[in-house]
Every structure is written in structure tokens, then in C-alpha cells.
VMD Tcl script that builds the backbone (N, CA, C; Angstrom):
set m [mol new atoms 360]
animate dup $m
set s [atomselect $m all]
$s set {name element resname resid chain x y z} {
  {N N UNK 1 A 26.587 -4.396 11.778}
  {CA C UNK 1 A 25.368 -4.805 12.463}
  {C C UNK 1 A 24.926 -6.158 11.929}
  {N N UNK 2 A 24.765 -7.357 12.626}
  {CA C UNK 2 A 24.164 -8.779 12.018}
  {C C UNK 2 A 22.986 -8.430 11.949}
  {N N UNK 3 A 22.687 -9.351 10.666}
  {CA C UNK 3 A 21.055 -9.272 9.802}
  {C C UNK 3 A 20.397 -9.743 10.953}
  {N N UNK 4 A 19.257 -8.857 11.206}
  {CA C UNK 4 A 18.139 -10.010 11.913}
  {C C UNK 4 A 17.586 -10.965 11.160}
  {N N UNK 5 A 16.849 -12.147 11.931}
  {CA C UNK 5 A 15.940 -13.054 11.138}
  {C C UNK 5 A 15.118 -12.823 10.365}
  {N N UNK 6 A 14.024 -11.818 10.988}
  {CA C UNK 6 A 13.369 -11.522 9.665}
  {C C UNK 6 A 13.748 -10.623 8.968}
  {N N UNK 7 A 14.409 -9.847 8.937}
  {CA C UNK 7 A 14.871 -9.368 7.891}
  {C C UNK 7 A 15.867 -10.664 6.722}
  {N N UNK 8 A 16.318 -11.567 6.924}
  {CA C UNK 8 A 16.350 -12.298 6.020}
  {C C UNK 8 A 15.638 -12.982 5.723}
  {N N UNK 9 A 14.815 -13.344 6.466}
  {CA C UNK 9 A 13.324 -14.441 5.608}
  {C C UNK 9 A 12.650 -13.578 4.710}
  {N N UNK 10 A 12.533 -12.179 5.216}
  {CA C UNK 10 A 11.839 -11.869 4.286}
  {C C UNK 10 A 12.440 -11.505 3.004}
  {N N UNK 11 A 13.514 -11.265 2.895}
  {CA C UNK 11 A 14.293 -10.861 1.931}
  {C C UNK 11 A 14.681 -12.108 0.942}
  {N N UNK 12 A 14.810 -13.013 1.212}
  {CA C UNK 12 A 14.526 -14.357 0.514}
  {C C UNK 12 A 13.416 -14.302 0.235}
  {N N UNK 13 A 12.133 -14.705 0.848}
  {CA C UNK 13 A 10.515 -14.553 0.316}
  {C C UNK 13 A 10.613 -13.751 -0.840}
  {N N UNK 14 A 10.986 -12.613 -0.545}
  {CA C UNK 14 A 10.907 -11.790 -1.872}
  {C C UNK 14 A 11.602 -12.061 -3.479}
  {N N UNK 15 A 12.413 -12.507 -2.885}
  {CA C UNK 15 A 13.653 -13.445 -3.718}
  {C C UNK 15 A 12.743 -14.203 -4.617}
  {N N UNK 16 A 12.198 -15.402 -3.770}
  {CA C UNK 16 A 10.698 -15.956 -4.073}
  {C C UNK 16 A 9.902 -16.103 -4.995}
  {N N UNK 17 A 9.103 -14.919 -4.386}
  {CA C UNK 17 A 8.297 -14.263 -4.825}
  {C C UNK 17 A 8.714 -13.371 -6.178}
  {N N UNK 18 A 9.538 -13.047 -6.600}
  {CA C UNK 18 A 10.128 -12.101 -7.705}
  {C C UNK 18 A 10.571 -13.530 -8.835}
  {N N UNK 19 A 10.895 -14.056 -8.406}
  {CA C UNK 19 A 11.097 -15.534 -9.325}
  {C C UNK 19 A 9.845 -16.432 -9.578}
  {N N UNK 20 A 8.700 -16.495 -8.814}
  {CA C UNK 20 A 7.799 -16.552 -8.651}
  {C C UNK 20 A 6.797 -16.067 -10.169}
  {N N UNK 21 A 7.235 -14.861 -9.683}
  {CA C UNK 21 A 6.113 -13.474 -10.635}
  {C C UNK 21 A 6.746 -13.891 -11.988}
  {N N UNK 22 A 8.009 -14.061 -12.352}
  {CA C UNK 22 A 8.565 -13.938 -13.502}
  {C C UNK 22 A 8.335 -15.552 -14.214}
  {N N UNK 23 A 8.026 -16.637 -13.619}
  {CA C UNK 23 A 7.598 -18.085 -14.154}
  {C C UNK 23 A 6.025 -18.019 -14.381}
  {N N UNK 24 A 5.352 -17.336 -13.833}
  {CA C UNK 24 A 4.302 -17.089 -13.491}
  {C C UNK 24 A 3.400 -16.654 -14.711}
  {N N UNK 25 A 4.203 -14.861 -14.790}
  {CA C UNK 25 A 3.590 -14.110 -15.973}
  {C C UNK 25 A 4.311 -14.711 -17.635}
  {N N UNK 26 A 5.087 -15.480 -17.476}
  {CA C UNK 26 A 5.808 -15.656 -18.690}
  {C C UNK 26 A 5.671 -17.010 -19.440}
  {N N UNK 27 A 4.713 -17.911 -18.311}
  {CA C UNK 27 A 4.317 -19.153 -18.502}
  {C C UNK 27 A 2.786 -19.050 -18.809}
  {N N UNK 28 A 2.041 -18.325 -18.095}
  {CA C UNK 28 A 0.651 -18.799 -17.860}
  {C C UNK 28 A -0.020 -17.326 -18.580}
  {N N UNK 29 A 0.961 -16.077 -19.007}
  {CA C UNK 29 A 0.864 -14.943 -19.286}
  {C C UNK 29 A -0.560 -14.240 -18.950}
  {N N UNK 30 A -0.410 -14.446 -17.695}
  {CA C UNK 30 A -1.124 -13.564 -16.497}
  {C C UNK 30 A -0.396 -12.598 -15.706}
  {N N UNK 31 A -0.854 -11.403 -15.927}
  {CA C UNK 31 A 0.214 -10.194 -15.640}
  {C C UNK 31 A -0.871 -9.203 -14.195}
  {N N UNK 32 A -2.145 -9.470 -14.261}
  {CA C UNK 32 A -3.155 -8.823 -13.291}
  {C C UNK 32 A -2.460 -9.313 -11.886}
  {N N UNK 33 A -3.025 -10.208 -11.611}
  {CA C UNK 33 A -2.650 -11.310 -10.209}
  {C C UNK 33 A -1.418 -11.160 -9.681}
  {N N UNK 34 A -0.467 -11.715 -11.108}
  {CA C UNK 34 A 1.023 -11.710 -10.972}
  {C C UNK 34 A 1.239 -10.698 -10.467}
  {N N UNK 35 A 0.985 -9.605 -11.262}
  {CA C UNK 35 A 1.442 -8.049 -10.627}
  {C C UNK 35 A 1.244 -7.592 -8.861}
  {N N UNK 36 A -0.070 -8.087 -8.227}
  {CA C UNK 36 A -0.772 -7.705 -7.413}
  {C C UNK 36 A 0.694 -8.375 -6.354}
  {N N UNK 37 A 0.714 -10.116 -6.635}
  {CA C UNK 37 A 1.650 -10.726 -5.189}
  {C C UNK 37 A 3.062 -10.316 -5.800}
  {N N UNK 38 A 3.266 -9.669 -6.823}
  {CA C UNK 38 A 4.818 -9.174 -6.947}
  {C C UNK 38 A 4.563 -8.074 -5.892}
  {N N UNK 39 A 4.179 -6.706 -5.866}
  {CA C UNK 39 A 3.831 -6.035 -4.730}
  {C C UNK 39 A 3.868 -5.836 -3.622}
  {N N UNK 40 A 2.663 -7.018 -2.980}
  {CA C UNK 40 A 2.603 -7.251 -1.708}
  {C C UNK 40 A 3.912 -8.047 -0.850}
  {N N UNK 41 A 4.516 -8.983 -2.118}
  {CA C UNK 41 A 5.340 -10.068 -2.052}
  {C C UNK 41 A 6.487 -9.233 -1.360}
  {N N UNK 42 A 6.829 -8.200 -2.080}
  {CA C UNK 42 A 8.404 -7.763 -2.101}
  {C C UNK 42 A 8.141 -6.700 -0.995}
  {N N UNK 43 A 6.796 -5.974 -0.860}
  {CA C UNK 43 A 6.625 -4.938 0.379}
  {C C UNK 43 A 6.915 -5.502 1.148}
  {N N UNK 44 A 6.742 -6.965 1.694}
  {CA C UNK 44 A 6.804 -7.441 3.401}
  {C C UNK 44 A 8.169 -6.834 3.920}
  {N N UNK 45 A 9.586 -7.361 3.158}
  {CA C UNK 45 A 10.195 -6.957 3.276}
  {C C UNK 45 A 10.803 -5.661 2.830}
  {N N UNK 46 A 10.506 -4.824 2.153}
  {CA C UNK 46 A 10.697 -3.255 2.380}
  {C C UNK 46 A 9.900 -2.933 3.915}
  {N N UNK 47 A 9.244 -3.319 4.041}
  {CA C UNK 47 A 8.689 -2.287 5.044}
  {C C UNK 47 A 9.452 -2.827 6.542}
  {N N UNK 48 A 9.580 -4.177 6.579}
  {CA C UNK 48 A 10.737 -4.907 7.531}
  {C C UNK 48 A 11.989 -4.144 7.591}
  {N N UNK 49 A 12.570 -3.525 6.441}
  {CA C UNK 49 A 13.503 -3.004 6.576}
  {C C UNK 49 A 13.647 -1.438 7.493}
  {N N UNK 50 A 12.428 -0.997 6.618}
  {CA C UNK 50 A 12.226 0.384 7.074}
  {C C UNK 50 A 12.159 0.023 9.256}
  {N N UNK 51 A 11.096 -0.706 9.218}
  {CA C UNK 51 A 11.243 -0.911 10.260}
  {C C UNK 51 A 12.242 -1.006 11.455}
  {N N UNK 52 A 13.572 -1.748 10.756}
  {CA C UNK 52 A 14.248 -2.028 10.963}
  {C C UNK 52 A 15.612 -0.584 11.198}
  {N N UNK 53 A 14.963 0.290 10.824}
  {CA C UNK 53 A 15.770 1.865 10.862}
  {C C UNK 53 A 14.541 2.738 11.234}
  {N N UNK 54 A 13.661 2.481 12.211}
  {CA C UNK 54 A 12.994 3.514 12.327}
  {C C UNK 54 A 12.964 4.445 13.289}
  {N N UNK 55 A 12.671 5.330 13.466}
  {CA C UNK 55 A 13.202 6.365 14.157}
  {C C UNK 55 A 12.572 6.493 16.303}
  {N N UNK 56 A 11.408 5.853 15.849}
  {CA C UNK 56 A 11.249 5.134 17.649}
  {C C UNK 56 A 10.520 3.949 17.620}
  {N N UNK 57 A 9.709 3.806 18.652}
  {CA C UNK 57 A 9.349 2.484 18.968}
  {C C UNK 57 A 8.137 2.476 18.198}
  {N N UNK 58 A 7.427 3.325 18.282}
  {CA C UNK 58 A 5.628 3.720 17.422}
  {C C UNK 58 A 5.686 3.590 15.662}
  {N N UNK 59 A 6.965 4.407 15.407}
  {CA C UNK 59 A 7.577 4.113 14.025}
  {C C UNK 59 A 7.999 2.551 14.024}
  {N N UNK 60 A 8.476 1.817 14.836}
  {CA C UNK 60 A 8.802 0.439 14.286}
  {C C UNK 60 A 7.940 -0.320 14.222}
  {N N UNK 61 A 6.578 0.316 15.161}
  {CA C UNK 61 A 5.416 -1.305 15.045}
  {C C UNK 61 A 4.473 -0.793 13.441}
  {N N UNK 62 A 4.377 0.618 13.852}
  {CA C UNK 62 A 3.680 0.953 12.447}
  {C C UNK 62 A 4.435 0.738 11.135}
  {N N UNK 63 A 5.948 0.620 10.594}
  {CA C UNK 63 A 6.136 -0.224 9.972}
  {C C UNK 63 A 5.778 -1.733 9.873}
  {N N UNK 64 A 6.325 -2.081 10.964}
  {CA C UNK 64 A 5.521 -4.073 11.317}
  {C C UNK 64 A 4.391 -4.268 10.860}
  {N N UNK 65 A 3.114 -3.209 11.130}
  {CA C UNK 65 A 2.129 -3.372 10.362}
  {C C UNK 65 A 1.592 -3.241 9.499}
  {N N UNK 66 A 2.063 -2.303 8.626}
  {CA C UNK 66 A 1.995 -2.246 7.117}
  {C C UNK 66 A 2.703 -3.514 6.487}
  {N N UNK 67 A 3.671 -4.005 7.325}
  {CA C UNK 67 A 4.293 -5.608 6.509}
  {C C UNK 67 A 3.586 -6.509 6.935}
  {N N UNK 68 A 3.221 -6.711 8.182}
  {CA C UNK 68 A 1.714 -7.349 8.389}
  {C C UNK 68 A 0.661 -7.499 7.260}
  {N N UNK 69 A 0.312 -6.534 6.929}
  {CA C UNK 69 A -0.447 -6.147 6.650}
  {C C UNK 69 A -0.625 -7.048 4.926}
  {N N UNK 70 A 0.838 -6.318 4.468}
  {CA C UNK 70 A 1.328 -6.878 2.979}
  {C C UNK 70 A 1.221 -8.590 3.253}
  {N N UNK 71 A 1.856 -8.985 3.824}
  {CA C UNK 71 A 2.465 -10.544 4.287}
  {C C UNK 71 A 0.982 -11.450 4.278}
  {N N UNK 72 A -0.228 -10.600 5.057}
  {CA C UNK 72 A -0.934 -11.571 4.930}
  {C C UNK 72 A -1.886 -11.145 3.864}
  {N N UNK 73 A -2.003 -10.016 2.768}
  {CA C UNK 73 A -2.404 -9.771 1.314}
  {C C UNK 73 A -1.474 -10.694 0.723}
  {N N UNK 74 A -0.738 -10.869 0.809}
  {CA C UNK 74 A 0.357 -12.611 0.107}
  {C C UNK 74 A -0.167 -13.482 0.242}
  {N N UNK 75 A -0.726 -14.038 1.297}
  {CA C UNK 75 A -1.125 -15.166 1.538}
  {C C UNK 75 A -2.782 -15.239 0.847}
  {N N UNK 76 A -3.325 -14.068 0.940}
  {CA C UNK 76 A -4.522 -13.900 0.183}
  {C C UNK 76 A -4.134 -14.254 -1.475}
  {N N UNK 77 A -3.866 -13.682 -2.075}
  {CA C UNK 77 A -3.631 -13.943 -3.624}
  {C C UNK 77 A -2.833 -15.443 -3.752}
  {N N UNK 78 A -2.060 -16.068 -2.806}
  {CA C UNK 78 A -1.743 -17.420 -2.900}
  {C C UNK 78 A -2.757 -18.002 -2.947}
  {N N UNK 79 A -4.017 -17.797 -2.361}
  {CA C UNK 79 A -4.991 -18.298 -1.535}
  {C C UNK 79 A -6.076 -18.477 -3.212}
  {N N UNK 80 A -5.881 -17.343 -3.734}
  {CA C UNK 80 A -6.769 -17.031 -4.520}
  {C C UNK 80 A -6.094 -17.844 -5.747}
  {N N UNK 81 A -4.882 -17.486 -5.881}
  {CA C UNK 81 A -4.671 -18.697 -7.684}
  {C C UNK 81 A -4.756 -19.641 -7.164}
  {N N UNK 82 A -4.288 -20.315 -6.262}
  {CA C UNK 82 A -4.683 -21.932 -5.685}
  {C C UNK 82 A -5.701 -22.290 -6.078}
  {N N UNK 83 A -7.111 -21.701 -5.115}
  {CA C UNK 83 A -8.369 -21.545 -5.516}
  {C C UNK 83 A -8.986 -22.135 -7.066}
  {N N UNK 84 A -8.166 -21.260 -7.461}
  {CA C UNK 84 A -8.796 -21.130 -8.829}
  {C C UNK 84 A -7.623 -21.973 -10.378}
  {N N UNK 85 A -7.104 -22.867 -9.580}
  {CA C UNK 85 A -5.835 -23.603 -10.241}
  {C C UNK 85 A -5.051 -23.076 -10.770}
  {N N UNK 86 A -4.519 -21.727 -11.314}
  {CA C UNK 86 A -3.733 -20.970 -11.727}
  {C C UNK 86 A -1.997 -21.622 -11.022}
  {N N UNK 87 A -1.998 -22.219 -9.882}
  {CA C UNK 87 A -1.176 -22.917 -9.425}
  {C C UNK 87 A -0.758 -24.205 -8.665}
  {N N UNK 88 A 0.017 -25.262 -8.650}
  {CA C UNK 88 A -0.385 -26.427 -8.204}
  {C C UNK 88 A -0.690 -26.261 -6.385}
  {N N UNK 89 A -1.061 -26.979 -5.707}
  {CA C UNK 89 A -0.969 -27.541 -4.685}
  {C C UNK 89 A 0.528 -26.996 -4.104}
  {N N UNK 90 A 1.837 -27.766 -4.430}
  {CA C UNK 90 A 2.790 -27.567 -4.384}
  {C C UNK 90 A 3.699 -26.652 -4.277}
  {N N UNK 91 A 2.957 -25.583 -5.258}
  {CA C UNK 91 A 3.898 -24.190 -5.598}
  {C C UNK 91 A 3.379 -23.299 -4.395}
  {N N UNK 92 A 1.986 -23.187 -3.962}
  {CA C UNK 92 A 0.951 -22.740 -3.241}
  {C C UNK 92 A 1.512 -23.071 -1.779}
  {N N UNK 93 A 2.042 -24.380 -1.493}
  {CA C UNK 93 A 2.578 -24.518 -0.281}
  {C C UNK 93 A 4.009 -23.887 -0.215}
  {N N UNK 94 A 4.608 -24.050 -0.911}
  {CA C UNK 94 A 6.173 -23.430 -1.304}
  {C C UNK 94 A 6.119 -22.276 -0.780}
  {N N UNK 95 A 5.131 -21.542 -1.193}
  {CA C UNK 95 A 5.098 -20.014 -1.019}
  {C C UNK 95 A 4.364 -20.111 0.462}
  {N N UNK 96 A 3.333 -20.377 0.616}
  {CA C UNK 96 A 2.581 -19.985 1.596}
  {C C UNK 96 A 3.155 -19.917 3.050}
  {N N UNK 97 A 4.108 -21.341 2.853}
  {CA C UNK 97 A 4.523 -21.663 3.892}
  {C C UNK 97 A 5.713 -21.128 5.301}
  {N N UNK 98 A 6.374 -19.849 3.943}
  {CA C UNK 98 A 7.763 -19.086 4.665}
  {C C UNK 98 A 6.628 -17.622 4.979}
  {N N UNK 99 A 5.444 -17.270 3.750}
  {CA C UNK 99 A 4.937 -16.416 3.952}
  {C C UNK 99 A 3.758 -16.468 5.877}
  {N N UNK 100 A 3.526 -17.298 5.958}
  {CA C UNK 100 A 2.916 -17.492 7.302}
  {C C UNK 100 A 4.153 -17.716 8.160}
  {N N UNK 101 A 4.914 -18.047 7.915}
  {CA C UNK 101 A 6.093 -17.986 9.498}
  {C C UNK 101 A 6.255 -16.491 9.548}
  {N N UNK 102 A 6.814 -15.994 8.371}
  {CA C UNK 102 A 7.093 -14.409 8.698}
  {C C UNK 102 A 5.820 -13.728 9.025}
  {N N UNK 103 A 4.296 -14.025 8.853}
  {CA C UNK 103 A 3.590 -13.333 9.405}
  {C C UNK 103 A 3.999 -13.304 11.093}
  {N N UNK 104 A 3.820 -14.964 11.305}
  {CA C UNK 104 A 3.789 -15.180 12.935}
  {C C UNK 104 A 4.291 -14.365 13.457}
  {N N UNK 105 A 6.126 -14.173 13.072}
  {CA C UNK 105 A 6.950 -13.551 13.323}
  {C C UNK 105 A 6.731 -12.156 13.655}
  {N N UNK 106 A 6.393 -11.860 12.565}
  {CA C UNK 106 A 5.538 -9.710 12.537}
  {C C UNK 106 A 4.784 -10.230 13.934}
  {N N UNK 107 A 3.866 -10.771 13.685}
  {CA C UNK 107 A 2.262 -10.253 14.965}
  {C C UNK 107 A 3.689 -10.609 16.163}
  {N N UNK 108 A 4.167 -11.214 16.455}
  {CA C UNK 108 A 4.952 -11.897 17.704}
  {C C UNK 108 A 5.531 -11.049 17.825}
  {N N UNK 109 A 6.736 -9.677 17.309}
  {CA C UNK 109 A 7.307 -9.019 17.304}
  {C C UNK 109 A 6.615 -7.879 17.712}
  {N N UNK 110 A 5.756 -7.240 16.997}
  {CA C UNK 110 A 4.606 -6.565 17.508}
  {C C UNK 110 A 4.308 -6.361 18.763}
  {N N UNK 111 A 3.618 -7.552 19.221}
  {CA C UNK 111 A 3.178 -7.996 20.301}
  {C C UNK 111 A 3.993 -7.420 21.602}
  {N N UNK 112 A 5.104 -8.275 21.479}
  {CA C UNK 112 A 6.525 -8.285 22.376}
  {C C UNK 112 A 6.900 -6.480 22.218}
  {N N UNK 113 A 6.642 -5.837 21.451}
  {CA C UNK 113 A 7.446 -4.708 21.459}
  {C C UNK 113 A 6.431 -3.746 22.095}
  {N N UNK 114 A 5.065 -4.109 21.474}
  {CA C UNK 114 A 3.919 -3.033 22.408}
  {C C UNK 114 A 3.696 -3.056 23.973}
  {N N UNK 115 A 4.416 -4.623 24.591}
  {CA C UNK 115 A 4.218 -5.365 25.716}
  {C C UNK 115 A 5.050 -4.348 26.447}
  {N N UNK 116 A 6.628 -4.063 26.278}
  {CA C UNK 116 A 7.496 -3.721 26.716}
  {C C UNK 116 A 7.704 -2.146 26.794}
  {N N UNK 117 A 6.582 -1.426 25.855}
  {CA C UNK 117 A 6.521 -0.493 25.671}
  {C C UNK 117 A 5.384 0.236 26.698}
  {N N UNK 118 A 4.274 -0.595 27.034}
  {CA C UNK 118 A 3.246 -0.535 28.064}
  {C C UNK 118 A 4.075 -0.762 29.584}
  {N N UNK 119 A 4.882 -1.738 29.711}
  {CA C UNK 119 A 5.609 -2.275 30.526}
  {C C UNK 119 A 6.732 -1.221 31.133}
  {N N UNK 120 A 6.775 -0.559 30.262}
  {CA C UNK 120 A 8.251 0.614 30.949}
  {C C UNK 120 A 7.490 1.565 31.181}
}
mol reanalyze $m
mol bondsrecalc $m
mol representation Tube
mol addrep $m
């Protein structure tokens, strides 16, 4: 079976994000925060996956939205060390930036699948 797209963006993000957590807590030895977007970071894609094997159509969006859900709690705690300088400008866009496409992606997928599902 070929990988879908998001299932590899997000699986990189997490990649990321797990390299991320580990420069993070071991540099600035902040383990609260760190801990919180290791979490949310690496759920987007678990739950993409699950999604990605789920057993009907109601099971695949309600996965989508629990990674929804995670994806944009990511973008919140980016939002929040930025905020509060814990990270540059730079690192903040690094991350933020694959983390908002794969949101788009979720709501767009979503969208398209509830459309087609009303539609039949």
C-alpha cells in the first residue's frame, strides 16, 4: 500500500518534534512544556495512522479529529514558548510551519470525507 501524504508529514513532524523535545529539555532543562508538545507533537500522527486503518468512515473522521485536535494543541505550545522566548523566532517557524499545513490538510480531509458521506 503507498504511504499517503499525510501520513508522512506527519510522521516526519514527529520526527521533529521528538528531536525538538530532546534539544529543548537538555539545553534549556525545561521538562513541563517540553513534555506537553512531545505529546501532542507525536499524537498528530498516531492518530493519522489509526485513522488511516479505521474501521468506517465515522471512525476515520473521529480519528482526523482527535489529530486535529492534537496538531493545533502544537501549534498552541509553539505559540506559547515563542511568546515567552523559551525559543527563537526561527525554531518557532520551523515547527509551526509543517505543523499548520498538516492541520489544513486534517480540516480539508475531514471536510471532503463528511461532504461525500452526506453526498451518497
Amino acid at each position: 500500500m503507498a504511504e499517503s501524504v499525510i501520513g508522512k508529514k506527519s510522521f516526519d513532524f514527529a520526527v521533529n518534534i521528538i528531536n525538538f523535545y530532546k534539544r529543548f529539555s537538555s539545553e534549556k532543562k525545561e521538562f513541563i512544556l517540553s513534555k506537553q508538545i512531545l505529546r501532542s507533537g507525536t499524537s498528530v500522527g498516531a492518530n493519522i495512522r489509526e485513522a488511516l486503518n479505521a474501521q468506517s468512515t465515522m471512525d476515520f473522521i473521529h480519528k482526523l479529529s482527535i489529530s486535529q485536535k492534537e496538531c493545533d494543541e502544537t501549534i498552541y505550545w509553539l505559540e506559547l514558548l515563542s511568546a515567552t522566548d523559551y525559543i527563537s523566532k526561527e525554531e518557532f517557524e520551523s515547527l509551526k510551519a509543517p505543523a499548520t499545513e498538516i492541520l489544513k490538510m486534517i480540516r480539508s480531509i475531514i471536510i471532503t470525507t463528511k461532504n461525500k458521506t452526506h453526498n451518497s
